[in-house]
N, C-alpha and C positions, 0 to 999 in steps of 0.2 A: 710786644712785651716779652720777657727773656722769662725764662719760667722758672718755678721755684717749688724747693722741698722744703717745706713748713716743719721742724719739731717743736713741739711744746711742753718744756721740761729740762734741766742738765742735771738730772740726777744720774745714777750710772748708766742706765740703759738711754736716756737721752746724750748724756756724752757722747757715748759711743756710736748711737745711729749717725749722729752728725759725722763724726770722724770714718764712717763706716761709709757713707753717703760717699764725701770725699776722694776717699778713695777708690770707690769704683770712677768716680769723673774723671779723674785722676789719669785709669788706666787707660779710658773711654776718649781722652783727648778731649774732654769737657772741662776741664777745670779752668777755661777762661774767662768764664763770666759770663758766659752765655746760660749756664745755670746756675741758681744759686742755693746753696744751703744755708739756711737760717734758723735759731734758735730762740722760743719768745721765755724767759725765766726770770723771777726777780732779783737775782743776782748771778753773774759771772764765777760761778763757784761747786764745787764737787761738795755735797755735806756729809761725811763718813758716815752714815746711818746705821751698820750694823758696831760701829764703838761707841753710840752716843749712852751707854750704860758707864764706860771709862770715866774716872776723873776726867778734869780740863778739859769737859766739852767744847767749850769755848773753839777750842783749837783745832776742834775733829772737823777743820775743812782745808781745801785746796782750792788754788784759785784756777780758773779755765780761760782767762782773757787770752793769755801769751798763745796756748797753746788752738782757740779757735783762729786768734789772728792770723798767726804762721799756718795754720792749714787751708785758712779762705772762707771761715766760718761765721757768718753775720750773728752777731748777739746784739738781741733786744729785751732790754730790762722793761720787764712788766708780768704782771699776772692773766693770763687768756679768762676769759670769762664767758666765753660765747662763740662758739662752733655754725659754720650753718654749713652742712654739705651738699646743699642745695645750689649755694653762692659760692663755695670755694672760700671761706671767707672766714677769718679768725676776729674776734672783738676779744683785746687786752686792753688792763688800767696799767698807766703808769704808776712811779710812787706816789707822785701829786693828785691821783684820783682820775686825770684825763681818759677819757678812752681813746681809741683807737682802733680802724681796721685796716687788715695786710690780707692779700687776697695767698690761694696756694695752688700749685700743679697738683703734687701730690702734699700730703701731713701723715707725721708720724706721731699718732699720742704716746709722749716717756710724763706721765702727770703724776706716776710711783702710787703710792698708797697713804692714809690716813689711817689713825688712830681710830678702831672702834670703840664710842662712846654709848651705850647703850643707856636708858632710860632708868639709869639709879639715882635716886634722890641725893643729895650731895658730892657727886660725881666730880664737879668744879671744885672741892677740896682736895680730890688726891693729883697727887705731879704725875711727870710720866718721860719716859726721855723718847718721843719721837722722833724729837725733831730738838735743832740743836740749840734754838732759845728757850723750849724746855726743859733740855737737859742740863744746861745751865742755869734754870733757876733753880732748880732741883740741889744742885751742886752747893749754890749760894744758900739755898735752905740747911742743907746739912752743915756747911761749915759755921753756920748762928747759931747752931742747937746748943752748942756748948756755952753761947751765954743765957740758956734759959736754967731754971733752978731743977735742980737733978729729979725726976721725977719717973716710974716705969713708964710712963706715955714718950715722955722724952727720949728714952733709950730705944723706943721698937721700931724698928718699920714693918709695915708690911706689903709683901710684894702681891697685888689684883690679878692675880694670872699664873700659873705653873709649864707656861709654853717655853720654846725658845728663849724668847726677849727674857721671861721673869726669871726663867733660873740662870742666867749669866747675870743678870741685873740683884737677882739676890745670894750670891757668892760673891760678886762685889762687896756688898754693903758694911758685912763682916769690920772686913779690914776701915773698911772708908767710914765707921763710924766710931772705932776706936783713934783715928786723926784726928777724927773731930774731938771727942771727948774724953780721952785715955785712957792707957791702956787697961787700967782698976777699971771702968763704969760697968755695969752689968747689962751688958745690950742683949736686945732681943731683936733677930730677922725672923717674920716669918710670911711661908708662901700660901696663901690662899687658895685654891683652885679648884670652882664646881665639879669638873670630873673626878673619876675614883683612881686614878693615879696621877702622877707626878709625870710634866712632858707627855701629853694623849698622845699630840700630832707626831712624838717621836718614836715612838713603838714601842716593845718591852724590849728590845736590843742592847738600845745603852742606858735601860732605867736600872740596872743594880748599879754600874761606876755614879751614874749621878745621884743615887739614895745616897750611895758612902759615902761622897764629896761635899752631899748638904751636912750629913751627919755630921762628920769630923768639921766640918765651918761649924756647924753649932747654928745651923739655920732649920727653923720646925718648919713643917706642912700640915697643912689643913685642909683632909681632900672631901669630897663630897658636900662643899659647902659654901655657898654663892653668897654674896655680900649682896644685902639687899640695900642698907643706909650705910652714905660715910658724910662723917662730921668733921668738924677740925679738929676734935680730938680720938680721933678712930674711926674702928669698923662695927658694922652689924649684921649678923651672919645666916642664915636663914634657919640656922640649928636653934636661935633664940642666945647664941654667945652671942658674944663681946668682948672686940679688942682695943685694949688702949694704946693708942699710938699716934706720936706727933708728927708724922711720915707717914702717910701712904702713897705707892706709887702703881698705876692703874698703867699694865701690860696686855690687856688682856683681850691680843687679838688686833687686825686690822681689814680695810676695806680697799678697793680699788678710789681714786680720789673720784668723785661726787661728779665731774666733769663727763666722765662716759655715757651720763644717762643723756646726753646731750647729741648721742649716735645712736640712729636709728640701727639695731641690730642688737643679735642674742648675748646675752650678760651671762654669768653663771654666779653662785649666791655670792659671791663677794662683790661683785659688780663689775668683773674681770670680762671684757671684753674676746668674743669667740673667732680666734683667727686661722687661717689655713695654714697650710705648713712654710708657708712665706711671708708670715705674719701680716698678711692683709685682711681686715675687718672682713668676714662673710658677710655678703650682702653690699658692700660699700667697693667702691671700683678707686674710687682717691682714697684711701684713710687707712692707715697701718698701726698697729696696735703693739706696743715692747713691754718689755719690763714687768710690774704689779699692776698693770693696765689689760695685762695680753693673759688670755685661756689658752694655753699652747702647747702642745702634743710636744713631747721630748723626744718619745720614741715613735714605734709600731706597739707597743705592748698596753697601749693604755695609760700611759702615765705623763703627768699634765705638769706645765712646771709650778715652781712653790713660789710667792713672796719674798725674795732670798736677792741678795747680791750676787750669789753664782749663778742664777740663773738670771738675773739682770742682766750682764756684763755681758754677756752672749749671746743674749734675745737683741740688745742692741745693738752687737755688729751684725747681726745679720739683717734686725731691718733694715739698716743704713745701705746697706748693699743692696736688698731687694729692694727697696723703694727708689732707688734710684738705676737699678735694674729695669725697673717695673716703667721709670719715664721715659729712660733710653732706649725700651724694647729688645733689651737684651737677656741674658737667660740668669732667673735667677737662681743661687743655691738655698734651696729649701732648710730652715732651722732645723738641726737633729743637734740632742745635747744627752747622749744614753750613759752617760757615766753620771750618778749622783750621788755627792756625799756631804755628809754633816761635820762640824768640826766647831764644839760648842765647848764656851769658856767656862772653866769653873774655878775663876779666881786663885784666888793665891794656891788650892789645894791641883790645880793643870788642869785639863781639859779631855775632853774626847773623843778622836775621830771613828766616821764610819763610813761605809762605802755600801754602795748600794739602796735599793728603795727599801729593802728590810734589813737598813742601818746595819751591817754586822760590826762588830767594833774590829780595828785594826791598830790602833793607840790607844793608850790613855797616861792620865797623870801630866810628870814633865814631858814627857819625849813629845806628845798629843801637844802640849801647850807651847811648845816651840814652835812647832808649825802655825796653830792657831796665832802665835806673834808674828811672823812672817807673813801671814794670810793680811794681816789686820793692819801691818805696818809697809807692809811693799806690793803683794800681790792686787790691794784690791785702791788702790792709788793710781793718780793720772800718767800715762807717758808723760816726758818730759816733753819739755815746746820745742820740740824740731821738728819739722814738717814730714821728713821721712820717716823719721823714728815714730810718729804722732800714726799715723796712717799705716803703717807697717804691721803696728799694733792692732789696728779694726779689721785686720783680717776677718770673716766670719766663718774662715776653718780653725781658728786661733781658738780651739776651746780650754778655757779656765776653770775646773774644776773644783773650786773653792773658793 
């Protein structure tokens, strides 16, 4: 029986393990089928996850068929539901419900992360754009608002979170709510957020460009103030306010997907699975860990990567390469990814890049926001489907910094 590397996932770091795999077989005079690379996801496609805050969600994806074909990359539509690293053995449903199991050499879990839902009482009222069928209902919400009768709940949204996700997602809004209901309506964005500043996870680096940039949008903050109920027609705030709002959209926070707890080994509080510097699960001798799945050393200094597309995109060439390193017995190159930077949108008013772990700013505004369109529109997109070009690209010294 010819052996095989299992990922499960084509989100960015699954993409790329695969094409990252590949291409060491590649090198290895393995790419004739005597190994295979395989991929179990429910569909053949890239979902831009860090644009699903953009208009035309709809359309923040890519397709991966061409491009696994031409490389030698087996895609299997289905959802994985059962791990046993005992048996080597994966169980996925198809669309139709069927199960199924496919046995593996080694497995790369790319299974990304989940929306944290925590235990607030009407929680399934507010939208959210994680993923790209919610962020398209989201879309379709706002564009109906304009046939409801003009009322302040109608004009508000409010964004569940002050992280990353909420403040690119409420600099959006601004503009995306005046499409919807013109340019007269008297709208109200505002950010919600239990800690005592605005952006915790991003330091005080780039928190004065983003105060100005909410300010001038004309979007409020509410900080020290946890939403305990929401209803369909608003928030309720643990101060004893009260917001009316027919738009709430819940940012606030994610988790490793639920699947990990199904590998016997150390998690850390997101559920981020604890891997060596060659991204292989401690503890587990088959089972590699990428992406929002992996607890992963960047440097020597102590610092671990974040939930992020840039550290996706890199975690996944390089497991692809170690783990297919790791079948072939040959030597692998250890994940190092020391350069970190931010580069967060802030709608119509530009954006802000930083460099480093204490974010120092180095753009902002237009000049930041161009990059940010670059990042968003080329950088963080699939090679095109040519085999060379496809595999040239999963380099895992090929590091992408944004």
């Amino acid at each position: 029986m010819r052996e095989r590397i299992l990922i499960i996932g084509a989100g960015f770091a699954g993409m790329w393990s695969a094409l990252g795999a590949m291409r060491l077989l590649d090198q290895q005079g393995k790419a004739d089928g005597s190994v295979e690379v395989a991929v179990i996801a429910p569909q053949p496609e890239l979902h831009v996850r860090p644009r699903l805050y953009e208009k035309n969600a709809a359309q923040m994806k890519a397709p991966l068929s061409e491009i696994f074909a031409n490389a030698g990359v087996r895609f299997i539509k289905g959802y994985a539901t059962g791990i046993s690293t005992t048996d080597n053995v994966v169980t996925y449903q198809d669309e139709d419900g069927r199960h199924s199991t496919i046995t593996y050499s080694k497995l790369v879990l790319a299974t990304g992360s989940v929306l944290f839902r925590p235990d607030i009482p009407g929680l399934d009222h507010a939208f959210n754009v994680d993923q790209l069928a919610d962020a398209a209902t989201l879309e379709d919400h706002i564009s109906d608002l304009g046939r409801l009768p003009e009322t302040h709940a109608r004009n508000t949204v409010v964004i569940a979170g002050g992280g990353f996700t909420g403040i690119e997602t409420a600099a959006e809004m601004p503009h995306r709510l005046r499409a919807a209901l013109g340019d007269t309506a008297k709208i109200r964005v505002v950010i919600v957020e239990r800690g005592p500043a605005i952006g915790p996870d991003l330091g005080p680096g780039p928190r004065p460009v983003i105060e100005q940039a909410l300010l001038e949008l004309g979007v409020e903050t509410y900080l020290r103030a946890p939403i305990v109920a929401i209803d369909e027609s608003g928030v309720s705030l643990s101060t004893g306010e009260r917001i009316e709002a027919a738009t709430v959209i819940w940012t606030a926070g994610a988790r490793a997907n639920p699947i990990t707890s199904q590998i016997d080994a150390n998690k850390d509080s997101f559920g981020r699975l604890h891997v060596d510097r060659n991204l292989k699960v401690i503890g587990q001798e088959n089972v590699f860990a990428t992406g929002d799945v992996a607890c992963a050393a960047t440097d020597d200094l102590g610092n671990r990567t974040m939930m992020s597309c840039q550290h996706a995109q890199n975690l996944g060439r390089s497991s692809g390469h170690n783990v297919a390193a790791d079948l072939l017995g040959v030597a692998p190159i250890p994940y190092s990814q020391e350069k970190y930077v931010t580069c967060l949108d802030l709608g119509p008013w530009g954006a802000v890049y930083t460099e480093g772990w204490d974010r120092q700013i180095k753009r902002s505004g237009a000049e930041a926001k161009k990059l940010k369109t670059t990042i968003n529109t080329t950088w963080i997109y699939p090679p095109i489907a040519d085999r060379t070009t496809a595999l040239a690209a999963a380099d895992p010294l090929r590091i992408v910094v944004a």
